[in-house]
PDB file as gemmi writes it, atoms N, CA and C in Angstrom:
CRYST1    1.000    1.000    1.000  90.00  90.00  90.00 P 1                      
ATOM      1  N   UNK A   1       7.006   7.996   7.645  1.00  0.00           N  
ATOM      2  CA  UNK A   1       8.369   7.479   7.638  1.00  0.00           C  
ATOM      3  C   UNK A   1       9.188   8.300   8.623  1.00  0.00           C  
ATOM      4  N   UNK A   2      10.076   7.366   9.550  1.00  0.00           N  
ATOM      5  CA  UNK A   2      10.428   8.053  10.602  1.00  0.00           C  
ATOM      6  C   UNK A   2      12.198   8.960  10.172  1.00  0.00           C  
ATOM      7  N   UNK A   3      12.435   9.840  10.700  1.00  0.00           N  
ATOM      8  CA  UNK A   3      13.623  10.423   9.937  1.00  0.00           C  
ATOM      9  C   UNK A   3      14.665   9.663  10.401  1.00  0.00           C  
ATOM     10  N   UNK A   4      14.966   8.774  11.056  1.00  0.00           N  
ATOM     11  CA  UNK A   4      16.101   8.154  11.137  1.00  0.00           C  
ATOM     12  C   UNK A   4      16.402   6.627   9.971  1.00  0.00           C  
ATOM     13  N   UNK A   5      14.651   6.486   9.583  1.00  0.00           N  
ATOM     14  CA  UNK A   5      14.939   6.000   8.765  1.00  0.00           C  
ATOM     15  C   UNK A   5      15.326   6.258   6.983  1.00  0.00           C  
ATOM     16  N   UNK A   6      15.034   7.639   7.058  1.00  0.00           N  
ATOM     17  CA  UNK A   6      15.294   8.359   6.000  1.00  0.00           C  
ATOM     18  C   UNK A   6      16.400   8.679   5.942  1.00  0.00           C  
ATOM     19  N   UNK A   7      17.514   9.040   7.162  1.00  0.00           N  
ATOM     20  CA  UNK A   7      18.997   8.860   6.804  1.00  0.00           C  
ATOM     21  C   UNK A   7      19.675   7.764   6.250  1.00  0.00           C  
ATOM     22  N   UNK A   8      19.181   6.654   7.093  1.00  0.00           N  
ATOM     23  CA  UNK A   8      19.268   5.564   6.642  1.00  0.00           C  
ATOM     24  C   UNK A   8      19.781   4.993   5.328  1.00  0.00           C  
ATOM     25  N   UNK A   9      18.629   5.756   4.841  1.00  0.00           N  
ATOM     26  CA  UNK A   9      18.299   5.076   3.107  1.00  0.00           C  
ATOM     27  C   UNK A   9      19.230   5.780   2.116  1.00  0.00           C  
ATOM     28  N   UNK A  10      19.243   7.305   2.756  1.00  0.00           N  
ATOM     29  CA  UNK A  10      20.856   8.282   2.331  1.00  0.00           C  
ATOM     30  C   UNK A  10      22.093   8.031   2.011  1.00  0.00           C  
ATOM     31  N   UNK A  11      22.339   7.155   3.627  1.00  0.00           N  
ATOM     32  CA  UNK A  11      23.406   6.970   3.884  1.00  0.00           C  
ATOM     33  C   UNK A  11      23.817   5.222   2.966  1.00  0.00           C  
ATOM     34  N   UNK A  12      23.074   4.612   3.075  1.00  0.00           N  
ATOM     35  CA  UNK A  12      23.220   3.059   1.958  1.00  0.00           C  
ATOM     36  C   UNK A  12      23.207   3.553   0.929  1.00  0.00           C  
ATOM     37  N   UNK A  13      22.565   4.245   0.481  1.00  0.00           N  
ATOM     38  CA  UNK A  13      22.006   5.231  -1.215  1.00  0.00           C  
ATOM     39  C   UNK A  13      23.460   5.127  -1.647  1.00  0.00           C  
ATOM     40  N   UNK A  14      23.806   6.348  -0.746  1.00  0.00           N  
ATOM     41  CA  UNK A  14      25.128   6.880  -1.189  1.00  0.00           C  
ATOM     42  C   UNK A  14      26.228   6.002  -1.337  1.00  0.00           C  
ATOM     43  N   UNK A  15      26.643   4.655  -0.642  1.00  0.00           N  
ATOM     44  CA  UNK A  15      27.418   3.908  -0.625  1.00  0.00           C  
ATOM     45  C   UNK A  15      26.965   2.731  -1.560  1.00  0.00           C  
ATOM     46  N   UNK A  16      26.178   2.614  -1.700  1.00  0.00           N  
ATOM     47  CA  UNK A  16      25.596   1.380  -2.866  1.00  0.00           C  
ATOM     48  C   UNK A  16      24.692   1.677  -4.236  1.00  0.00           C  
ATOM     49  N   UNK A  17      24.795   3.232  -4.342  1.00  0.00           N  
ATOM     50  CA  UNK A  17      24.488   3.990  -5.378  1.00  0.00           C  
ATOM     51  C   UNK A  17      22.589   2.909  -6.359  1.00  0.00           C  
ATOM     52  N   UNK A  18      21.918   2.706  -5.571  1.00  0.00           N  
ATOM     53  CA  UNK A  18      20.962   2.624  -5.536  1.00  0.00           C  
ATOM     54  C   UNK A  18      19.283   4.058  -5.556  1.00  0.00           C  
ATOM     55  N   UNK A  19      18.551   3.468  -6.709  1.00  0.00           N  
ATOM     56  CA  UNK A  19      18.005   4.655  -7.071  1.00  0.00           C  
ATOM     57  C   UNK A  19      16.979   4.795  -5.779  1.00  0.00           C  
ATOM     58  N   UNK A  20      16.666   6.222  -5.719  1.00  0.00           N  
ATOM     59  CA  UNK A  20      15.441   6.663  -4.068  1.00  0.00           C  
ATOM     60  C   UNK A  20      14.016   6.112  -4.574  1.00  0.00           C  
ATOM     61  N   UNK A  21      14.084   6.618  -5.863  1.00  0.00           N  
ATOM     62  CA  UNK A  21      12.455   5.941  -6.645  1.00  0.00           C  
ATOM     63  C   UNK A  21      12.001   4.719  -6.835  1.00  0.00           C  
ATOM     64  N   UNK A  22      13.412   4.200  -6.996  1.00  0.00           N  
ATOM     65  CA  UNK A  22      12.952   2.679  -6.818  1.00  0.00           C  
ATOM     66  C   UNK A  22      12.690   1.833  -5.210  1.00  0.00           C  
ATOM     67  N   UNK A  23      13.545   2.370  -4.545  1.00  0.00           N  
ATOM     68  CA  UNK A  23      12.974   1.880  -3.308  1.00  0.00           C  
ATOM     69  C   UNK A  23      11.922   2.403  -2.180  1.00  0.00           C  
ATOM     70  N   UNK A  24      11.355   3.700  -3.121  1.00  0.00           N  
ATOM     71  CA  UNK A  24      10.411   4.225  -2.338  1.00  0.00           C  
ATOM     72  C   UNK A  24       9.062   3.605  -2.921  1.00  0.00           C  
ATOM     73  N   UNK A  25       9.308   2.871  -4.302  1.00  0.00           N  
ATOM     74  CA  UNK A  25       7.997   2.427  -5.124  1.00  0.00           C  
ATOM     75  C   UNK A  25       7.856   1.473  -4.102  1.00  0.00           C  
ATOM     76  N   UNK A  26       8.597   0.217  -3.740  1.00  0.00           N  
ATOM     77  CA  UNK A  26       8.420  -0.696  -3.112  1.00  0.00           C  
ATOM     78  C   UNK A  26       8.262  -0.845  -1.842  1.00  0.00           C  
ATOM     79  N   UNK A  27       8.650   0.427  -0.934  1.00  0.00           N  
ATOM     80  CA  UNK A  27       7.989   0.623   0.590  1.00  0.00           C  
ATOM     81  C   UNK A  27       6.666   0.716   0.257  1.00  0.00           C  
ATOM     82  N   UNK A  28       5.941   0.996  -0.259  1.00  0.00           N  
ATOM     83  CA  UNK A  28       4.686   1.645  -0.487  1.00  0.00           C  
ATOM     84  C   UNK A  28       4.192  -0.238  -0.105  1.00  0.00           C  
ATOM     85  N   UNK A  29       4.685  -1.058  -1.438  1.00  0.00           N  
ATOM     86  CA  UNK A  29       4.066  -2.143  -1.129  1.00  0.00           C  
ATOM     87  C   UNK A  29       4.187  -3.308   0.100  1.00  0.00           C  
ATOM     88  N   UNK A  30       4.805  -2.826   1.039  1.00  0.00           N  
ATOM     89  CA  UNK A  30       5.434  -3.478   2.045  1.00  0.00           C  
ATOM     90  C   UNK A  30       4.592  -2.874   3.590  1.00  0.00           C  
ATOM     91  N   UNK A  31       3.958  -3.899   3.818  1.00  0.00           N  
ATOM     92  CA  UNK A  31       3.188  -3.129   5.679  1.00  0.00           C  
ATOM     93  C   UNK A  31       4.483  -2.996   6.302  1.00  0.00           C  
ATOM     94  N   UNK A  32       4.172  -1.804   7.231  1.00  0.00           N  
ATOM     95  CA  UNK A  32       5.015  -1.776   8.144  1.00  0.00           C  
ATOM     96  C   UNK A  32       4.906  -2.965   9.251  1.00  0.00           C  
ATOM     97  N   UNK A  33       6.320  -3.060  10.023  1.00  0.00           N  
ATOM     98  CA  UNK A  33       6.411  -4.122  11.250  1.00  0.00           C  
ATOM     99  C   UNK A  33       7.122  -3.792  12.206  1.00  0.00           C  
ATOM    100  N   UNK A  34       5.688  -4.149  13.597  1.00  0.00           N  
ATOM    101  CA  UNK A  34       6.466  -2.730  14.746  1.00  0.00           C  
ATOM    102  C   UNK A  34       6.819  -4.318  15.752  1.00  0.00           C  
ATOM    103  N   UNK A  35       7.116  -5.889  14.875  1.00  0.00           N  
ATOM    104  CA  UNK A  35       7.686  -7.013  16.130  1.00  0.00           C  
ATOM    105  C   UNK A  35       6.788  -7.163  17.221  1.00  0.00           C  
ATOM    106  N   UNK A  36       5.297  -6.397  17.645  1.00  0.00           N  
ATOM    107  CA  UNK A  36       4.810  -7.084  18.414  1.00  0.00           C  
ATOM    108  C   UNK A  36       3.667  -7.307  18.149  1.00  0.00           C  
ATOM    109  N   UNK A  37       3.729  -9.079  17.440  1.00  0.00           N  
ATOM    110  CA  UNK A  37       2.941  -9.536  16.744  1.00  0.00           C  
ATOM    111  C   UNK A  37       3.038 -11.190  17.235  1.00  0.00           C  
ATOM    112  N   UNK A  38       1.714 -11.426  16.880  1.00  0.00           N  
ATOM    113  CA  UNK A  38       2.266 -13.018  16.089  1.00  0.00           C  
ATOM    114  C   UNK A  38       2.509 -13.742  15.763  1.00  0.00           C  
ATOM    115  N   UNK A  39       2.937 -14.930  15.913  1.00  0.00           N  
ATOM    116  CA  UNK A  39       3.855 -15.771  14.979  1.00  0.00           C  
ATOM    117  C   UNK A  39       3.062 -16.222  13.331  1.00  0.00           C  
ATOM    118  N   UNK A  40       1.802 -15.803  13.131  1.00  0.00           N  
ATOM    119  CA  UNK A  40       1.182 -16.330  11.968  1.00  0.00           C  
ATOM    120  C   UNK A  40       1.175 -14.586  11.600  1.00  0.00           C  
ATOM    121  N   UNK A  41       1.291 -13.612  12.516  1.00  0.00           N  
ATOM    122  CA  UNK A  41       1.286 -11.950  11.554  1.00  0.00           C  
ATOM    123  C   UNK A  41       2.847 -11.963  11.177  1.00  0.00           C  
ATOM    124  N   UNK A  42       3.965 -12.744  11.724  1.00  0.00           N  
ATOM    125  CA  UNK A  42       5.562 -12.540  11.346  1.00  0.00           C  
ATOM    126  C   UNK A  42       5.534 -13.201  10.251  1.00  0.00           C  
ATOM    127  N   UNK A  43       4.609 -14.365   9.910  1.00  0.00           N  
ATOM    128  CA  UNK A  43       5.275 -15.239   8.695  1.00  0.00           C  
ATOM    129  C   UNK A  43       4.495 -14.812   7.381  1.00  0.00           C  
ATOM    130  N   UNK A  44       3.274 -14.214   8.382  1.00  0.00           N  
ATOM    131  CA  UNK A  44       2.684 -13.234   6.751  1.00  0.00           C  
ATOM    132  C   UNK A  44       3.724 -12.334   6.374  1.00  0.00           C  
ATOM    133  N   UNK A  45       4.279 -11.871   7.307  1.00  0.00           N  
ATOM    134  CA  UNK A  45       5.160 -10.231   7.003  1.00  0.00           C  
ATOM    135  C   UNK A  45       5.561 -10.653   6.136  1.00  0.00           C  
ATOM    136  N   UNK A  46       6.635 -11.873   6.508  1.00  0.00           N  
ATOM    137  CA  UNK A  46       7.712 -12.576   5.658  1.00  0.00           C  
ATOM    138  C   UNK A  46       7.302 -13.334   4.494  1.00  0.00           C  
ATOM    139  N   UNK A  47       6.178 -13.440   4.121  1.00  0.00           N  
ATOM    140  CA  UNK A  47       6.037 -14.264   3.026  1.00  0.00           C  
ATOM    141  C   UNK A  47       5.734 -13.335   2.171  1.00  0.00           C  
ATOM    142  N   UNK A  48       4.789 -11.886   2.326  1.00  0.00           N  
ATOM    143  CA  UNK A  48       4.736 -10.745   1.321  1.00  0.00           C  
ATOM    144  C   UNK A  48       6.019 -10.312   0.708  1.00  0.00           C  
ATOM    145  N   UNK A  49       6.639  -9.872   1.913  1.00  0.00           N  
ATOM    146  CA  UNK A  49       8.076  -9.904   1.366  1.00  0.00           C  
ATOM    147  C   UNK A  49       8.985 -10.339   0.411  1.00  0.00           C  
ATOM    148  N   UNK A  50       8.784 -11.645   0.838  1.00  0.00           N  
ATOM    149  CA  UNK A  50       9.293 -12.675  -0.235  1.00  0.00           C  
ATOM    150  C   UNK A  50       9.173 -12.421  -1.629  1.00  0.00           C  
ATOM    151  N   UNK A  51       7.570 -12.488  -1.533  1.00  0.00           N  
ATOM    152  CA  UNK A  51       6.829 -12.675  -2.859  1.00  0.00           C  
ATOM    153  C   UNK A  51       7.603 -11.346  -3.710  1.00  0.00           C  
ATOM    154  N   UNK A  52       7.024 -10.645  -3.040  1.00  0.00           N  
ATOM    155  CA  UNK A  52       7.595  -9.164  -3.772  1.00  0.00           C  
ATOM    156  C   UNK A  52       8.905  -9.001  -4.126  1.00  0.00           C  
ATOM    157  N   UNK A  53       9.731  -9.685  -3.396  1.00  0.00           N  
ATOM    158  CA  UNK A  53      11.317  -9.728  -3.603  1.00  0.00           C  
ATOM    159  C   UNK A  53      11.684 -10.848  -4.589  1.00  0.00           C  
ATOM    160  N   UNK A  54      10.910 -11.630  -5.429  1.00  0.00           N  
ATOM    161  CA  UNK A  54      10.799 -12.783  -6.104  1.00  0.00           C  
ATOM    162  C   UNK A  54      10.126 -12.301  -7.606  1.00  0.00           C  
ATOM    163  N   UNK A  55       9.043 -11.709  -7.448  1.00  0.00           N  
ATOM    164  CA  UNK A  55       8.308 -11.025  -8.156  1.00  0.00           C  
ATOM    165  C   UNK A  55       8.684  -9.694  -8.966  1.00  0.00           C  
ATOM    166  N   UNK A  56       9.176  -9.244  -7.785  1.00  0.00           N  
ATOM    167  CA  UNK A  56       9.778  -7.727  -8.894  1.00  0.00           C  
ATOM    168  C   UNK A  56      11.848  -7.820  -9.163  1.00  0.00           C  
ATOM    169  N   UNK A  57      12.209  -9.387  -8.537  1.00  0.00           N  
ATOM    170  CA  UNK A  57      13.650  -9.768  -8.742  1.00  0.00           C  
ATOM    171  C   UNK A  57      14.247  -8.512  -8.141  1.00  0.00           C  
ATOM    172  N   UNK A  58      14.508  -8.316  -6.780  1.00  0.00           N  
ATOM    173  CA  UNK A  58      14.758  -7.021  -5.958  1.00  0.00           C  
ATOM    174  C   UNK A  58      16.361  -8.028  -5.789  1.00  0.00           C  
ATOM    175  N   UNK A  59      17.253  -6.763  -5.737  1.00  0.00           N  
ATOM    176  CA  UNK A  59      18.536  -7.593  -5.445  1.00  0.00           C  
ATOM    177  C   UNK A  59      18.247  -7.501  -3.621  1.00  0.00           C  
ATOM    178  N   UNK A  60      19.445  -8.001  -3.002  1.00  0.00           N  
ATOM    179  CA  UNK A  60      19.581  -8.265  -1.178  1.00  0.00           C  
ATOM    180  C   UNK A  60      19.424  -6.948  -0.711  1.00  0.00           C  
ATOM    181  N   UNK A  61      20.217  -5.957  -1.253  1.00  0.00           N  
ATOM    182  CA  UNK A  61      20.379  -4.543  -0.881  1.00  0.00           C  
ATOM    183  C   UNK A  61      19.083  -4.045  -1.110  1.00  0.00           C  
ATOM    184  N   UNK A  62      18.516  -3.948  -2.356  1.00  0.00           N  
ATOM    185  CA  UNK A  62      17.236  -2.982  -2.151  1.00  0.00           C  
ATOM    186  C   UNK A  62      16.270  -3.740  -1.189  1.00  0.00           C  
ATOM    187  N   UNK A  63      15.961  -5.083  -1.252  1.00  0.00           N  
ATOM    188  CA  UNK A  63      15.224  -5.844  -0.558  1.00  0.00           C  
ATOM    189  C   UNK A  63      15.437  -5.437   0.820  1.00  0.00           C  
ATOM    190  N   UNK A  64      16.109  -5.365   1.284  1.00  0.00           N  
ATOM    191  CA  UNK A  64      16.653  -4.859   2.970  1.00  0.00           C  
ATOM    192  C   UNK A  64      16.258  -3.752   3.269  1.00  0.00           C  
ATOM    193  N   UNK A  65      16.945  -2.497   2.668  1.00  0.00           N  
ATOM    194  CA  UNK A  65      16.496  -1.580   2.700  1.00  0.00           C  
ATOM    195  C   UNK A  65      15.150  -1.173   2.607  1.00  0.00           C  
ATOM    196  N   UNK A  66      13.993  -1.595   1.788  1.00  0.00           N  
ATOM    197  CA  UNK A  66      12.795  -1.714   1.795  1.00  0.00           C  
ATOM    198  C   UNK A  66      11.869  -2.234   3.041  1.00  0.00           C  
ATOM    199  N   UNK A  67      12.171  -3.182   3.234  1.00  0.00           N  
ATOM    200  CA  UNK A  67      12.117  -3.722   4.529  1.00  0.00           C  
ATOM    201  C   UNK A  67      12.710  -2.713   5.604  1.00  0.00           C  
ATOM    202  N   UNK A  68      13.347  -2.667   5.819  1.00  0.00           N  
ATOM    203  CA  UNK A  68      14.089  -1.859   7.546  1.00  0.00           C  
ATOM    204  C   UNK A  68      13.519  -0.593   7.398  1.00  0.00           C  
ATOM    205  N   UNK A  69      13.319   0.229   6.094  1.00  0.00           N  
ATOM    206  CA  UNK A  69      12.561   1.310   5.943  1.00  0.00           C  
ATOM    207  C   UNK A  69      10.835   1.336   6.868  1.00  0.00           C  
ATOM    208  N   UNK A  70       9.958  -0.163   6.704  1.00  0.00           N  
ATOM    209  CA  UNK A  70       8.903  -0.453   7.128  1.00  0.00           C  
ATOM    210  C   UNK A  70       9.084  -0.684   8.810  1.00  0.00           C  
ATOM    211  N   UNK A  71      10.463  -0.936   9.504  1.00  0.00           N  
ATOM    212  CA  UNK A  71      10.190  -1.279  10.443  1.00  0.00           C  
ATOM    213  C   UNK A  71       9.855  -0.004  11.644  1.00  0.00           C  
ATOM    214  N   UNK A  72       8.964  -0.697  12.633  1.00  0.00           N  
ATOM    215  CA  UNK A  72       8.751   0.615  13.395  1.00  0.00           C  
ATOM    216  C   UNK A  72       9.251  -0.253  14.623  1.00  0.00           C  
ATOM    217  N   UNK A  73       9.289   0.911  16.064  1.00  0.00           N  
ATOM    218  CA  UNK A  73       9.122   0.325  17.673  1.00  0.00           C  
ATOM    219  C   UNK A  73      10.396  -0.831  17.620  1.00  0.00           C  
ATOM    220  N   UNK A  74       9.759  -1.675  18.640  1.00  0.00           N  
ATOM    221  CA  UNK A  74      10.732  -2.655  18.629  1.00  0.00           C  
ATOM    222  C   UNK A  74      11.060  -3.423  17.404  1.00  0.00           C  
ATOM    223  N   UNK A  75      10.696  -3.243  16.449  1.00  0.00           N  
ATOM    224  CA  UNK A  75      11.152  -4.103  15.053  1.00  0.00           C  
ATOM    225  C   UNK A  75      12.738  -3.306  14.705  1.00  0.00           C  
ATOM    226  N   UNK A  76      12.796  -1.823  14.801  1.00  0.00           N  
ATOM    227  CA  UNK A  76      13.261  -0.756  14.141  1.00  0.00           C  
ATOM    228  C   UNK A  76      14.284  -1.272  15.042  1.00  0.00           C  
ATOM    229  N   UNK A  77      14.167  -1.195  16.628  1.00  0.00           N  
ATOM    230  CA  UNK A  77      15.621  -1.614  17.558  1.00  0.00           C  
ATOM    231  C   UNK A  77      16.076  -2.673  17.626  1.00  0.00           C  
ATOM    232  N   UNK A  78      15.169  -3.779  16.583  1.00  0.00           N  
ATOM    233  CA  UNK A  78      16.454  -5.026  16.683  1.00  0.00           C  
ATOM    234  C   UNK A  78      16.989  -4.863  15.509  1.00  0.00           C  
ATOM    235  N   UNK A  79      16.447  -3.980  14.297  1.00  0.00           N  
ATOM    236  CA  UNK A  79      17.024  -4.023  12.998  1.00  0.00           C  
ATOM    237  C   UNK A  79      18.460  -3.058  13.585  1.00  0.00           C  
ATOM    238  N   UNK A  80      18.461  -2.277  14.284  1.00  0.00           N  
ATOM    239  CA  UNK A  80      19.412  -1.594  14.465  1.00  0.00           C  
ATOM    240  C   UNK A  80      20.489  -2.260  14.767  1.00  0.00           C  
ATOM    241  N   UNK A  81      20.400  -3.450  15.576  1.00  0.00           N  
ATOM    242  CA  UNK A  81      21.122  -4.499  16.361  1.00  0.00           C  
ATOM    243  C   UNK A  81      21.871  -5.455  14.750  1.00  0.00           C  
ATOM    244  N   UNK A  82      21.026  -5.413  14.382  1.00  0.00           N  
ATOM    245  CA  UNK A  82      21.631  -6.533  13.601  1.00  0.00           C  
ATOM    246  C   UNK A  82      22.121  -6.258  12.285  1.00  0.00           C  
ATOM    247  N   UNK A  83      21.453  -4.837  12.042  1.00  0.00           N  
ATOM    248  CA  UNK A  83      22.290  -4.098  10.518  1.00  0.00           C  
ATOM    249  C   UNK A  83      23.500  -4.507  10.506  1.00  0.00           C  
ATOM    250  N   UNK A  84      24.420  -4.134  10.422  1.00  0.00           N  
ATOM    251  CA  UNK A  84      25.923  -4.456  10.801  1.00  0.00           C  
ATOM    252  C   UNK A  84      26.084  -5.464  10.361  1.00  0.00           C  
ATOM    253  N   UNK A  85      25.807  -6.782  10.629  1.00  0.00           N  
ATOM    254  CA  UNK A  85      26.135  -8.428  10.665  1.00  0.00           C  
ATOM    255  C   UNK A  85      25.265  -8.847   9.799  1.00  0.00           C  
ATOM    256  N   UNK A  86      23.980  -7.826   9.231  1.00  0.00           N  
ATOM    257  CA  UNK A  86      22.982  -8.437   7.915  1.00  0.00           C  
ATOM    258  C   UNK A  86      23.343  -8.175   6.755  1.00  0.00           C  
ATOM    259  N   UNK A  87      24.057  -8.337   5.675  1.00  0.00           N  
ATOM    260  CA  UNK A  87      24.407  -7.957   4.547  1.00  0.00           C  
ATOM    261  C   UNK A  87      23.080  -8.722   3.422  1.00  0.00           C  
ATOM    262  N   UNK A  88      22.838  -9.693   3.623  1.00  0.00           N  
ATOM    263  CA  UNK A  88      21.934 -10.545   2.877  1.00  0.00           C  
ATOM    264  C   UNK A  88      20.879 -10.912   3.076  1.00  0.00           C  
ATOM    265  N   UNK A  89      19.577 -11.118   1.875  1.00  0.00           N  
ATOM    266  CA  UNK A  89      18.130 -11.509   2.584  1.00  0.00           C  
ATOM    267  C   UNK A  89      18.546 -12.605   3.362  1.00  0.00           C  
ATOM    268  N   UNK A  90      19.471 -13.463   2.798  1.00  0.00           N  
ATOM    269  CA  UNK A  90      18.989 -15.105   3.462  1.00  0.00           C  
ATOM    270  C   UNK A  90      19.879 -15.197   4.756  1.00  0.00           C  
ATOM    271  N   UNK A  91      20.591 -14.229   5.333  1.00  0.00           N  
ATOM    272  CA  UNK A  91      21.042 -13.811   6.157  1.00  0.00           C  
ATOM    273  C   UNK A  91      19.965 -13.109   7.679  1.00  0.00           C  
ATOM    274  N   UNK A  92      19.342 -12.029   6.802  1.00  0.00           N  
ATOM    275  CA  UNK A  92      18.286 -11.980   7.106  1.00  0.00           C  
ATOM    276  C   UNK A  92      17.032 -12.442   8.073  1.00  0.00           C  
ATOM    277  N   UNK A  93      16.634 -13.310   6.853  1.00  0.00           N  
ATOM    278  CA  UNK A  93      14.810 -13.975   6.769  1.00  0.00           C  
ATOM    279  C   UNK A  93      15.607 -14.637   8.042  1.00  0.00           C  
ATOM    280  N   UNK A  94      17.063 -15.771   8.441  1.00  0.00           N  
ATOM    281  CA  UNK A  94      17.296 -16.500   9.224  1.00  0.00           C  
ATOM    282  C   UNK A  94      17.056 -15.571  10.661  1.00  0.00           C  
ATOM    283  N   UNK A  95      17.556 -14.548  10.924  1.00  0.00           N  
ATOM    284  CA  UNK A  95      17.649 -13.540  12.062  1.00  0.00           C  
ATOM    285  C   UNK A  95      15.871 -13.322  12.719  1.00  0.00           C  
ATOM    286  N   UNK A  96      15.221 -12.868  11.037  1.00  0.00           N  
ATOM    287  CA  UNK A  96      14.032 -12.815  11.245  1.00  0.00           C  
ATOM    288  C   UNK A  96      13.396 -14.115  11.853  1.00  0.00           C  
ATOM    289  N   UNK A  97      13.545 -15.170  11.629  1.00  0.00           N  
ATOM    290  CA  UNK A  97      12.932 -15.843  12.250  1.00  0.00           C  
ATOM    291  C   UNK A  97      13.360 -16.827  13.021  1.00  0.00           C  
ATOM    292  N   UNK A  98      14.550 -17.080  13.655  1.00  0.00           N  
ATOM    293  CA  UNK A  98      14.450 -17.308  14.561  1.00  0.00           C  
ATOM    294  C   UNK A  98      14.198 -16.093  15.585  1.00  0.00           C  
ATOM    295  N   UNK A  99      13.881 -14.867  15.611  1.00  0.00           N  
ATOM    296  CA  UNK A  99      13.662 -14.001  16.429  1.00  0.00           C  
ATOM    297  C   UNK A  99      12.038 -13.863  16.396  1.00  0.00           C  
ATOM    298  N   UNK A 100      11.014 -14.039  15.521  1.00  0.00           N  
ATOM    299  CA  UNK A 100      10.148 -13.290  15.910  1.00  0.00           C  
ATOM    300  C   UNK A 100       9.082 -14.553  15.684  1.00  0.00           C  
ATOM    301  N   UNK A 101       9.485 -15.690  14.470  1.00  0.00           N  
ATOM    302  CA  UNK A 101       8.308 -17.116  14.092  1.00  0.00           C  
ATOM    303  C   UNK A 101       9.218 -18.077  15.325  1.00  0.00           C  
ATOM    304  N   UNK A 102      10.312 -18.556  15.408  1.00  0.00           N  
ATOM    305  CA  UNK A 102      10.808 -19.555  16.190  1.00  0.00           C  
ATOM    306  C   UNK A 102      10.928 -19.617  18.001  1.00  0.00           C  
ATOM    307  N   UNK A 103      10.962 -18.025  18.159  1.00  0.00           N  
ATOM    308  CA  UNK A 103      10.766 -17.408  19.775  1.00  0.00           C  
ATOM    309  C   UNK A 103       9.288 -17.372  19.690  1.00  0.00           C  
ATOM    310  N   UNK A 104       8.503 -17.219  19.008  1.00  0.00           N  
ATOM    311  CA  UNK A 104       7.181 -17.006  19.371  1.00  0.00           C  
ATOM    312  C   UNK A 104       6.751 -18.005  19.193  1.00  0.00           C  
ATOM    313  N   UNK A 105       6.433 -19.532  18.891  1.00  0.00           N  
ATOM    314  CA  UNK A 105       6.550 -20.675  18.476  1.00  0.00           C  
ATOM    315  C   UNK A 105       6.882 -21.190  19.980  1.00  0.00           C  
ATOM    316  N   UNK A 106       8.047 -20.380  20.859  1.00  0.00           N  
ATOM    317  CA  UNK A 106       8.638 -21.231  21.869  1.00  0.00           C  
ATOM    318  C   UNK A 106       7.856 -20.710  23.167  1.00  0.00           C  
ATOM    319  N   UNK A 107       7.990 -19.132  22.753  1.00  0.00           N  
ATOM    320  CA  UNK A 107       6.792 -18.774  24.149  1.00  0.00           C  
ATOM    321  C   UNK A 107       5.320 -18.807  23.746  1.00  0.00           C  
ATOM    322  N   UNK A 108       4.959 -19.420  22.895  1.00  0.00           N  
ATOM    323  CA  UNK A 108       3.490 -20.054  22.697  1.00  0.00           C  
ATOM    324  C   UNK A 108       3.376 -21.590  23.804  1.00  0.00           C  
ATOM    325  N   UNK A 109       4.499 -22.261  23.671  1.00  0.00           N  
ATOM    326  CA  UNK A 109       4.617 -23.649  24.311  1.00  0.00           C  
ATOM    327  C   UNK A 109       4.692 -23.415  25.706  1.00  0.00           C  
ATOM    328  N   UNK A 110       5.384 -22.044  25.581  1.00  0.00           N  
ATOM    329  CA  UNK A 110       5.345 -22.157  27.654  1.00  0.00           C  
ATOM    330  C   UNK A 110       4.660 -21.404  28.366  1.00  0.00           C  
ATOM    331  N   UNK A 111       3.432 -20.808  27.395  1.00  0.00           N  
ATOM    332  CA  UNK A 111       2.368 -19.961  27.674  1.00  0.00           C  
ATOM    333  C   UNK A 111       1.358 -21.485  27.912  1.00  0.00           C  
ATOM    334  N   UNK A 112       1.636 -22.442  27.373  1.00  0.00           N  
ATOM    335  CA  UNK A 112      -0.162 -23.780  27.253  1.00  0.00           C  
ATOM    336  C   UNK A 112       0.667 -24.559  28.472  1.00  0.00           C  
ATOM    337  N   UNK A 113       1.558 -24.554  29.585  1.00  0.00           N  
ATOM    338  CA  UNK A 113       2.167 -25.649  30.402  1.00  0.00           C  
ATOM    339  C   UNK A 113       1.534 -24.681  31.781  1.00  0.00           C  
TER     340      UNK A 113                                                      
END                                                                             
């Protein structure tokens, strides 16, 4: 775990008074995602995710945080981009995919012409 993402989790902790144990149980179950992948490794990401965020009833906040905790490389610098303006999964999953299933979907089409 990289230390900027460990401030991270400090710094939300502290403002949304969310427990460290609980969201460190659930990184564990979450692969990391370093965005250069894919479009059938992005929608796995996103569907584990899901499940787990469905499954263990994770509110938006821990769900996020769990997630952005996993991201590495270029995943980590668009999460940086878009923290700010993401408050919500379904806010989110939308960012997520039109960025990584709907762009890759599009340069798949202009990779076969």
């Amino acid at each position: 775990m990289a230390n900027n993402n460990v401030n991270d989790i400090t710094t939300i902790h502290q403002t949304k008074h969310i427990n460290n144990d609980t969201v460190l149980q659930y990184v564990q179950l979450v692969d990391q995602f370093d965005g250069k992948c894919d479009v059938i490794t992005a929608e796995a990401w996103l569907k584990s995710v899901n499940k787990l965020r469905m499954f263990s009833n994770l509110d938006d906040t821990t769900v996020l945080i769990t997630m952005c905790i996993n991201f590495k490389g270029e995943a980590q610098k668009w999460w940086n981009q878009i923290e700010d303006t993401t408050k919500t999964w379904c806010a989110f999953e939308e960012k997520f995919k039109d960025k990584y299933i709907h762009n890759g979907i599009k340069r798949g089409r202009k990779s076969k012409k």
